[in-house]
N, C-alpha and C positions, 0 to 999 in steps of 0.2 A: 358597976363592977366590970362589965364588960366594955366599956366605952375603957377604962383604965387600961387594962388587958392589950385593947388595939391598938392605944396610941404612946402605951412605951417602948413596942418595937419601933415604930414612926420616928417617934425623938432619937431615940440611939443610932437608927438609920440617917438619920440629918445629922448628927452625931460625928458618924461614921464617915462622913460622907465630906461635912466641912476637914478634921480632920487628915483626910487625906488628899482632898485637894490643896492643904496648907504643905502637907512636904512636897507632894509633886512640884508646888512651885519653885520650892525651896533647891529641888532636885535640880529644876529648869535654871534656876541661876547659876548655882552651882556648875554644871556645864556650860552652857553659856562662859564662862571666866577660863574656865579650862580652856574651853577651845579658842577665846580669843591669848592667852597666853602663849597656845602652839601656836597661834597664828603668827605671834610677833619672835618667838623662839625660831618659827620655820624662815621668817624673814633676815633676821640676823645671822643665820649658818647661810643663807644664799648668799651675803653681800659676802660674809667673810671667805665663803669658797671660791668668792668670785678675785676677792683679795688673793688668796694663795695661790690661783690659778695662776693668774696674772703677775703677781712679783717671782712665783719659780717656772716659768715660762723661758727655756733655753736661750731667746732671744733676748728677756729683759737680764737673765744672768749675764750675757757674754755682756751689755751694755752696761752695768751694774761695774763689770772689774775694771 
C-alpha cells in the first residue's frame, strides 16, 4: 500500500511534466512564426519606405513633370 501511495504522485509528476513540456514547445513554434512574420512584415515597410522616399524626393518630382 505504501509503495501505491509513492508512486502515484511520481506518475502524475511525469505526467505533469511531459504535459507541459508539449505546450511549451507548442508555445516555441508559435513564436517562432510570429517573429519570422515581423521579420518579413519589417522588410517589406523598409523596401516600400524606401520606394516613397525615393519617388517623392523633390528632385525625382521636379524630373517626373
Amino acid at each position: 500500500m505504501k509503495k501505491i501511495l509513492f508512486f502515484i504522485p511520481i506518475i502524475f509528476l511525469i505526467i505533469a511534466t511531459a504535459f507541459t513540456k508539449n505546450s511549451t514547445k507548442k508555445l516555441d513554434k508559435k513564436i517562432f512564426n510570429i517573429k519570422e512574420n515581423i521579420r518579413v512584415l519589417e522588410d517589406k515597410y523598409e523596401l516600400i519606405l524606401l520606394d516613397y522616399n525615393y519617388l517623392t524626393s523633390p528632385k525625382k518630382l521636379m524630373e517626373y513633370q
